[in-house]
C-alpha positions, -999 to 999 in steps of 0.1 A, spaced: -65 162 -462 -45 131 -465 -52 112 -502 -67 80 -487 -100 74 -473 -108 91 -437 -133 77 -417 -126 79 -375 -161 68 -368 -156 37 -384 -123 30 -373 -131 34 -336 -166 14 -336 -138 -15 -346 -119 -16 -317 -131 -32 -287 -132 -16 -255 -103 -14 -231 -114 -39 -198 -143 -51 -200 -155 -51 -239 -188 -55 -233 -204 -83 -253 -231 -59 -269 -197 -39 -283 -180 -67 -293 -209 -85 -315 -212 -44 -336 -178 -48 -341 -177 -81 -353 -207 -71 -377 -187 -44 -388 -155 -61 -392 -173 -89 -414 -186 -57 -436 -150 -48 -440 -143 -69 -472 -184 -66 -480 -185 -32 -482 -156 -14 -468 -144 9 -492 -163 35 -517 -171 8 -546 -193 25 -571 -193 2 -602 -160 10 -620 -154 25 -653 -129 -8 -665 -138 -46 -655 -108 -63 -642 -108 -102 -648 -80 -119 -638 -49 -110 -619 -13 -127 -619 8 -119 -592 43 -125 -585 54 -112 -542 74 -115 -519 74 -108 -485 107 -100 -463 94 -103 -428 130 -90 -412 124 -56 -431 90 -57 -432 91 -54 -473 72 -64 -499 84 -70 -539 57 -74 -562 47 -78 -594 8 -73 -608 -2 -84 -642 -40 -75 -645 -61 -85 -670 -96 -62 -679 -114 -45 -706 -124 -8 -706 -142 15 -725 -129 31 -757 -141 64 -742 -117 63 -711 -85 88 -714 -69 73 -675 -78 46 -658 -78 51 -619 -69 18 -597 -72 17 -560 -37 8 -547 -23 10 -510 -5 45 -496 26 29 -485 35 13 -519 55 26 -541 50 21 -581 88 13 -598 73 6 -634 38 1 -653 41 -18 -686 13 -30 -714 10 -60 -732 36 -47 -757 62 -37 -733 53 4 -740 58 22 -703 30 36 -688 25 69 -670 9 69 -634 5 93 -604 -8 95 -571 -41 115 -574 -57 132 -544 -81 104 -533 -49 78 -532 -56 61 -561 -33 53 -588 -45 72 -625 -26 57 -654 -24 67 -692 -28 42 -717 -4 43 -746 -31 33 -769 -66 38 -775 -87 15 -758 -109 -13 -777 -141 -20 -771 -141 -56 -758 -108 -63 -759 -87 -75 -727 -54 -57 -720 -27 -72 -700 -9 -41 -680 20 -51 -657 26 -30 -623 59 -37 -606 60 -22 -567 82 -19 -534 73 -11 -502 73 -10 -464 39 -22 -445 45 -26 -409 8 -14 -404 20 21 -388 18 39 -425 -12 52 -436 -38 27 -456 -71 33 -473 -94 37 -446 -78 53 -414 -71 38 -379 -75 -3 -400 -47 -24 -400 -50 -40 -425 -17 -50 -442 15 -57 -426 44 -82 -430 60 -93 -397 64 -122 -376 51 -144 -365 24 -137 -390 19 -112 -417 -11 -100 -436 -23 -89 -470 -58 -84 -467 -80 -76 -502 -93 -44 -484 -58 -30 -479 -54 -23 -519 -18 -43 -517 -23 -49 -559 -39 -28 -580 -79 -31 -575 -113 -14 -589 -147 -23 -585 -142 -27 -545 -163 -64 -542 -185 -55 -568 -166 -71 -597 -154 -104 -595 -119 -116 -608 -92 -145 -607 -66 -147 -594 -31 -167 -596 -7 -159 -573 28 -168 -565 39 -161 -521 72 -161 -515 81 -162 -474 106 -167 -449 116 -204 -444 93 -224 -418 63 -199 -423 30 -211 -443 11 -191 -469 -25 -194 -471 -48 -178 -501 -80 -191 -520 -70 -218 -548 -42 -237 -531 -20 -258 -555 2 -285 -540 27 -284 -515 54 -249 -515 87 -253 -532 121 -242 -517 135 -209 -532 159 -185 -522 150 -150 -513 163 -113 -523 179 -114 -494 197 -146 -495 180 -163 -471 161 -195 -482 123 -195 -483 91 -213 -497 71 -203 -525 36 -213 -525 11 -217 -551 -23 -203 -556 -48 -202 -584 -87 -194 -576 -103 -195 -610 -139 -187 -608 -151 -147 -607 -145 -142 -570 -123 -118 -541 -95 -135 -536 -73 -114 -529 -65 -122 -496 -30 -138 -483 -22 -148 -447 16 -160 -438 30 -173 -405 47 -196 -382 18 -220 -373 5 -256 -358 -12 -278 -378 -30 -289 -395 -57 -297 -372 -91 -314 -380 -124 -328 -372 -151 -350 -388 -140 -352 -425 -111 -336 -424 -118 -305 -452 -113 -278 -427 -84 -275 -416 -74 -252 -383 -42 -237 -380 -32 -217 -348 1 -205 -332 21 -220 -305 5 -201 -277 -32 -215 -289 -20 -248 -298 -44 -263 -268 -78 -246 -278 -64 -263 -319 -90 -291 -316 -118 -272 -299 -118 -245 -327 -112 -275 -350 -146 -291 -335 -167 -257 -339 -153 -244 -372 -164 -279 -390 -198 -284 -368 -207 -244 -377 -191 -259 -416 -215 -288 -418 -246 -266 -402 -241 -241 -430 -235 -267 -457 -272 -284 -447 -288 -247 -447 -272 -232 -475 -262 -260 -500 -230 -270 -505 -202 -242 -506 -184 -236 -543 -154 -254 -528 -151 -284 -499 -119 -268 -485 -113 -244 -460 -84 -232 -440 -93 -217 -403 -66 -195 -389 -58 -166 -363 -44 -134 -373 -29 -109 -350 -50 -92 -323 -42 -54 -339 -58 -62 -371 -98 -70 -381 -115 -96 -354 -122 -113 -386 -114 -121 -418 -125 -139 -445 -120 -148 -484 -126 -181 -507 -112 -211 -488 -101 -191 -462 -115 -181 -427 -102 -164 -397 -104 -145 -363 -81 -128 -339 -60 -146 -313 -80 -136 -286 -113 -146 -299 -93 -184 -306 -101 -191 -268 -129 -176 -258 -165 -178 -262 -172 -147 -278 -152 -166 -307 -181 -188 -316 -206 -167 -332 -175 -143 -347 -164 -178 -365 -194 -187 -375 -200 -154 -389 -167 -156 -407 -179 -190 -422 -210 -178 -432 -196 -157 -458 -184 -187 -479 -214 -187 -492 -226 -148 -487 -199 -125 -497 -177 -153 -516 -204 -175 -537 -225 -144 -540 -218 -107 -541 -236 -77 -542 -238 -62 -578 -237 -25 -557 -232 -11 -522 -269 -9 -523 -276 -44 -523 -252 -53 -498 -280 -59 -470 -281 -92 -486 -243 -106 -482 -239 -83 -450 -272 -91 -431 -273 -126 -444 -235 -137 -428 -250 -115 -398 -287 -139 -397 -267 -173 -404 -250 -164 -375 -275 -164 -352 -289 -192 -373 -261 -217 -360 -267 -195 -327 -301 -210 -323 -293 -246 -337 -263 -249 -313 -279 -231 -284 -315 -231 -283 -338 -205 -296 -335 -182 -262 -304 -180 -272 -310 -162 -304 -337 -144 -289 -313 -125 -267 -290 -120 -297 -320 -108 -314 -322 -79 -291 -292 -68 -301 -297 -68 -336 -331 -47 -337 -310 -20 -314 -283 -17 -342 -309 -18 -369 -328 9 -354 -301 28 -343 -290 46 -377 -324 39 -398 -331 69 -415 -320 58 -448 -339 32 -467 -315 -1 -478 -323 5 -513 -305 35 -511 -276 30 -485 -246 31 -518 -253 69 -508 -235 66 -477 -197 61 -473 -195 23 -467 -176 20 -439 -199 41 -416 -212 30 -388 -251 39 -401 -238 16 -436 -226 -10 -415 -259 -8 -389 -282 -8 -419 -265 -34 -438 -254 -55 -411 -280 -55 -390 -310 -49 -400 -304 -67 -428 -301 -93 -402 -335 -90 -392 -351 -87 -429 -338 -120 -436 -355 -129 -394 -383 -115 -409 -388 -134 -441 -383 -163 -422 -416 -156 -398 -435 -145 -430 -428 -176 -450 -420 -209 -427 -386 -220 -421 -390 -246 -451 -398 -219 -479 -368 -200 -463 -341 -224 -468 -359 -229 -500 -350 -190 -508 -315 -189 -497 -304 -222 -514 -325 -212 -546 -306 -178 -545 -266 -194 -543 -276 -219 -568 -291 -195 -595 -264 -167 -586 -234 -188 -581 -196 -168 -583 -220 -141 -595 -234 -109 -583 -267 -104 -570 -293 -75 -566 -320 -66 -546 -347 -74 -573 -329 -112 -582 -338 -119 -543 -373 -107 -543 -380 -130 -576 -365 -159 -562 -384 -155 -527 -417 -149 -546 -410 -182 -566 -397 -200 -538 -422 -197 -512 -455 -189 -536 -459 -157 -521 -462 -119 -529 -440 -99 -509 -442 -70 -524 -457 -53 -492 -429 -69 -472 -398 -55 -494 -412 -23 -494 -414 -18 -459 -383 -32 -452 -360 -23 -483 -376 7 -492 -391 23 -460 -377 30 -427 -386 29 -393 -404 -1 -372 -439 0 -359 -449 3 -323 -474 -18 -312 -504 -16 -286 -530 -34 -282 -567 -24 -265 -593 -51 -264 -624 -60 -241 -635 -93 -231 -672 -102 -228 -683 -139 -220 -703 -161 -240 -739 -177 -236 -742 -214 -226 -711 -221 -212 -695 -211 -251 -664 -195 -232 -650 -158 -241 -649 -132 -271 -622 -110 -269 -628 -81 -292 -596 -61 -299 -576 -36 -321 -541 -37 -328 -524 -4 -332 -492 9 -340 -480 41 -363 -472 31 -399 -495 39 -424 -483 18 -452 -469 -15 -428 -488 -46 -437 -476 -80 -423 -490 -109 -404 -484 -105 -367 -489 -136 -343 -510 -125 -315 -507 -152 -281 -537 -154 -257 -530 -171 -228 -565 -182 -207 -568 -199 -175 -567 -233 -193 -555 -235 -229 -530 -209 -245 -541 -200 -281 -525 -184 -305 -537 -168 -338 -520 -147 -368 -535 -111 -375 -529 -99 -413 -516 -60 -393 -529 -36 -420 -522 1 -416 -527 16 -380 -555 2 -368 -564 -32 -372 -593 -50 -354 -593 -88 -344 -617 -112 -328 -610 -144 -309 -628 -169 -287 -617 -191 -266 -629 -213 -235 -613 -201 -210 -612 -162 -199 -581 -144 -214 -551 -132 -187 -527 -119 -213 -524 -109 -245 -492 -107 -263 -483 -94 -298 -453 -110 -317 -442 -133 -286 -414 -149 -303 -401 -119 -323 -404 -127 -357 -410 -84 -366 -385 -55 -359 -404 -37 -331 -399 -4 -313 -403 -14 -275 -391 9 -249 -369 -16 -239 -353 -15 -272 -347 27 -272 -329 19 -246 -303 -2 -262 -305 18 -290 -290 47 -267 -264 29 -247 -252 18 -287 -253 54 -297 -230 61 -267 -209 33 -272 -203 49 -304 -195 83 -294 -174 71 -269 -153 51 -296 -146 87 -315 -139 106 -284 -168 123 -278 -169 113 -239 -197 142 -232 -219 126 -261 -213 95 -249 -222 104 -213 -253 123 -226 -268 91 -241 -264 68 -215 -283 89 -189 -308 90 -219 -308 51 -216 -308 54 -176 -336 79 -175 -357 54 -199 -346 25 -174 -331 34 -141 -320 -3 -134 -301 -6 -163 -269 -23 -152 -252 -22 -187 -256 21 -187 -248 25 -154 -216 1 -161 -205 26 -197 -212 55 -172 -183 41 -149 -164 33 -178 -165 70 -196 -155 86 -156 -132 60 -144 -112 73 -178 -111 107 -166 -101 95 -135 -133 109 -116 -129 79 -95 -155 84 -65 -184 90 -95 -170 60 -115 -167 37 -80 -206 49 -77 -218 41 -114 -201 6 -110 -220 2 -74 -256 11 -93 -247 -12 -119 -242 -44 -91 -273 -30 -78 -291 -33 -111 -311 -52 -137 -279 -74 -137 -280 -69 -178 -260 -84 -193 -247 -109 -169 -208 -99 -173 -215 -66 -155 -214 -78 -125 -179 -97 -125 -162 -67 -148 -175 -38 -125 -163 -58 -95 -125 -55 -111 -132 -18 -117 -136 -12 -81 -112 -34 -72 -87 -9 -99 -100 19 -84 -90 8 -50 -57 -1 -62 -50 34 -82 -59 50 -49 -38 30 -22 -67 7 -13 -53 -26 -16 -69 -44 10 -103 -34 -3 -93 -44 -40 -85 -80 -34 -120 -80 -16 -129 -68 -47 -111 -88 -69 -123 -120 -51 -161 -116 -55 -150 -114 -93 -133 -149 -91 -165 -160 -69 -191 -152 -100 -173 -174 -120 -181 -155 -151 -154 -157 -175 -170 -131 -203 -135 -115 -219 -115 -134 -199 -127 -115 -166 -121 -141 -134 -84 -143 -151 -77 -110 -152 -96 -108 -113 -68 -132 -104 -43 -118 -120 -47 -85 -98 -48 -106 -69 -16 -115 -76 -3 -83 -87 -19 -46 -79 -37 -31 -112 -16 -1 -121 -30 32 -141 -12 28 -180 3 63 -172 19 51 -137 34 16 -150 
């Protein structure tokens, strides 16, 4: 086994799909991507408490090298013999110093870490100063600390050091806080960017001989920012006040001012919601497509080139954003509490969702979110710093049905005690870390409320209830209208919440809340006119099971077996989700997908045909399985029928992923199999 942290599952429910990534996909990755600096390597709380870095580096973009020099600043135990720091593969450790100059042992141990000797005992208290001086190669190809990621790699036209790739020496994985001053040197004509900027760059002259910039960071409050993105960009480019600040390549230089626009409206909505941000700057970038769809650190947000563009990019920005607040202003004090940072950026998401969009909106978003937090809940979030935290069941639990904790709050309390909560939290937990406990106190305080009940079930308990509802309706005396007698039942013992309950009549609709105790609670309503239907949680404020839901739940689970390899689990799960709903366009499309990959054309060519003759859910599975007939007619020598094809694409007009330009791109040019161009 290789001495870095493995984890294929994780790696492969990061990349999108080849095609057509569908949009349910692409939202789990984003999710997970955004858990990447959240909770994205093994971060039990560390043995030493590093404060304060000072680093010295240089990138060489021709060689794809970087020079650097670490001084870290921490205490540690007087107990401690070595001291382990996390510290990237492909690096290469040329001396460790102390404060007193005295050279330090260190060696690779079997997890990848780097274990050093002190040369003196350690004081209680007392902050050392150790100095690590390192080379190394990072074109992204060498192995880093979590498999398949790319997550460091100095090239043009932009490079990236991302915190998660270990490129100093780190501990406490964004559970400890630190500072950080730093000191980029790059190629002439590229920009650094990093949390704490400090004036303009200065001229210097590299190792090589070829002139260069150095630029100036310093982010001095407890925070992660070790982050540092380089590269040959436009801008700056602004809206409104002008504090953030967008900068894009040549090729996206036209979509500059639209993602200017978005990034300081989804800026200004988070600002009202959340209170204002520990800093009024931020810098809003792209970063290659073969790294994270996201990335973020203090001061510093950004997403992959093909997301600058496209729709899709929206609600991964304002993800990205989000953290400002969750993730940089507050952290989890363990991988435990990391629901709150994780699902929060996840829910203030859909947040701006529903401000910018309408509530529908987030509803349909909403339906993704339960499927993911269902999907892996058989662990409670109070005890998910069990599980290796870059899973896909971490990253569900955390991600997204954390999500819907904070949803659900929201419904138990009022939108006005909610805001309440999450501005009373950043304020009392500012550049600190938070746990689950500090949240409940401050919700309880906040909105005036007990929610002991409520954290239990949700934090401490797993599962959602089912609901069903049996009532009879008898009419009243002198023209007093109906009684509906009923009984609300679903299959948790312990769940108690209020659940609204909508009765619509053949005059006025009325709706009431029902304090849902234990299985079986009973209910009694009147009204004038004589009931019709009878809904339970219309607006989906609770986390449900609905059979409409196991069924995303299973095209998820496929998705996700698919991503590893596992084509026959994949397959097996979305005729699960078929069998639960035959119309399902959105199986019936991954079914294609999963055979037109082994090249069982005819049975792909059919799955696409059953999905056009679906549920037409989601929308984009009509205009992408038109261009995967229209391949499959090219691959076979049926060219005639694929521009057929290929036109009723173009005539949806659906754009999702960039579809009616890729239909007219094979109009102009036959698709060809990867293995035949």
């Amino acid at each position: 086994m290789r001495g870095h942290e493995r984890n294929t599952r994780f790696r492969c429910g990061l990349h999108f799909l080849a095609g057509a990534a569908s949009i349910l996909t692409a939202f789990l990755a984003v999710g997970m991507t955004m858990a990447v600096p959240a909770a994205g390597q093994r971060a039990e709380r560390p043995a030493l408490d590093i404060t304060g870095y000072v680093i010295d580096a240089e990138l060489d973009t021709a060689a794809h090298h970087l020079t650097a020099k670490a001084v870290v600043s921490f205490t540690a135990p007087p107990n401690l013999d070595v001291v382990n720091f996390g510290f990237h593969p492909a690096l290469k450790l040329t001396k460790i110093t102390d404060e007193s100059g005295k050279l330090l042992e260190g060696e690779r141990t079997a997890d990848g870490s780097i274990r050093v000797t002190p040369g003196t005992a350690f004081v209680q208290g007392k902050t050392l100063h150790w100095t690590f001086e390192y080379e190394g190669t990072l074109t992204g190809s060498e192995d880093g600390p979590i498999e398949g990621l790319k997550l460091a790699a100095i090239q043009e036209p932009i490079s990236y050091l991302l915190y998660a790739a270990r490129w100093f020496p780190t501990t406490g994985y964004m559970t400890d806080r630190f500072t950080a001053e730093m000191h980029i040197r790059v190629p002439q004509g590229m920009k650094a960017f990093s949390s704490g900027a400090e004036g303009a760059s200065k001229s210097v002259t590299l190792s090589n001989g070829k002139p260069g910039d150095e630029f100036t960071f310093n982010w001095k409050k407890p925070g992660f920012p070790g982050t540092v993105i380089a590269g040959r960009y436009v801008g700056p480019i602004s809206a409104g006040a002008g504090n953030v600040k967008v900068y894009v390549s040549i090729s996206h230089q036209a979509s500059a001012n639209q993602l200017a626009q978005m990034a300081t409206k989804e800026y200004d909505f988070f600002t009202d919601s959340f209170g204002e941000p520990e800093t009024s700057h931020l810098n809003v970038m792209e970063v290659p497509d073969d790294t994270l769809p996201a990335v973020w650190a203090p001061e510093l947000a950004a997403i992959q080139s093909a997301r600058v563009g496209d729709k899709s990019g929206v609600r991964l920005l304002a993800n990205t954003i989000a953290h400002q607040w969750w993730g940089c202003e507050v952290s989890p004090r363990t991988l435990s509490d990391a629901w709150i940072t994780n699902g929060m950026s996840r829910y203030g998401e859909l947040m701006f969702l529903e401000d910018d969009s309408g509530r529908s909106a987030m509803n349909a978003a909403l339906e993704d979110v339960s499927a993911g937090a269902l999907a892996y809940d058989t662990t409670p979030l109070s005890s998910v710093g069990r599980l290796a935290p870059f899973s896909p069941q971490f990253q569900s639990m955390t991600l997204e049905k954390g999500a819907m904790v904070f949803h659900m709050l929201r419904g138990e309390v009022g939108n006005k005690a909610f805001l309440e909560i999450l501005k009373g939290t950043l304020s009392q937990y500012t550049d600190s870390s938070i746990r689950t406990q500090d949240l409940v106190k401050v919700a309880e305080s906040q909105s005036q409320q007990q929610l002991t009940s409520f954290f239990a079930q949700w934090i401490d308990g797993t599962g959602a209830p089912r609901f069903t509802d049996k009532y009879a309706v008898y009419r009243l005396g002198n023209n007093k209208g109906f009684r509906t007698i009923g009984e609300i039942q679903q299959d948790l013992d312990l769940f108690r919440m209020p659940v609204d309950l909508r009765i619509e009549t053949d005059g006025k609709t009325e709706n009431q809340k029902i304090e849902v105790v234990g299985t079986d609670t009973q209910y009694v309503v009147d009204t004038f006119g004589r009931p019709r239907r009878i809904s339970i949680d219309p607006e989906d404020w609770v986390l449900k099971t609905t059979p409409d839901l196991q069924v995303r739940i299973a095209i998820l689970m496929g998705q996700q077996l698919v991503a590893e390899g596992d084509l026959a689990g994949g397959l097996t799960e979305y005729k699960k989700a078929l069998d639960a709903n035959p119309q399902s366009s959105l199986a019936s499309y991954r079914i294609g997908e999963v055979l037109f990959s082994q090249h069982n054309y005819q049975a792909s060519v059919n799955s696409y045909r059953d999905a056009l003759r679906g549920d037409d859910e989601p929308r984009w599975t009509e205009v992408w399985s038109h261009i995967q007939i229209g391949k499959i007619f090219d691959v076979t020598g049926q060219r005639d029928r694929a521009v057929n094809e290929y036109r009723l694409a173009v005539q949806t007009n659906d754009n999702t992923q960039g579809a009616v330009n890729e239909a007219r791109l094979y109009l102009q040019k036959p698709y060809k199999a990867p293995d035949a161009e």
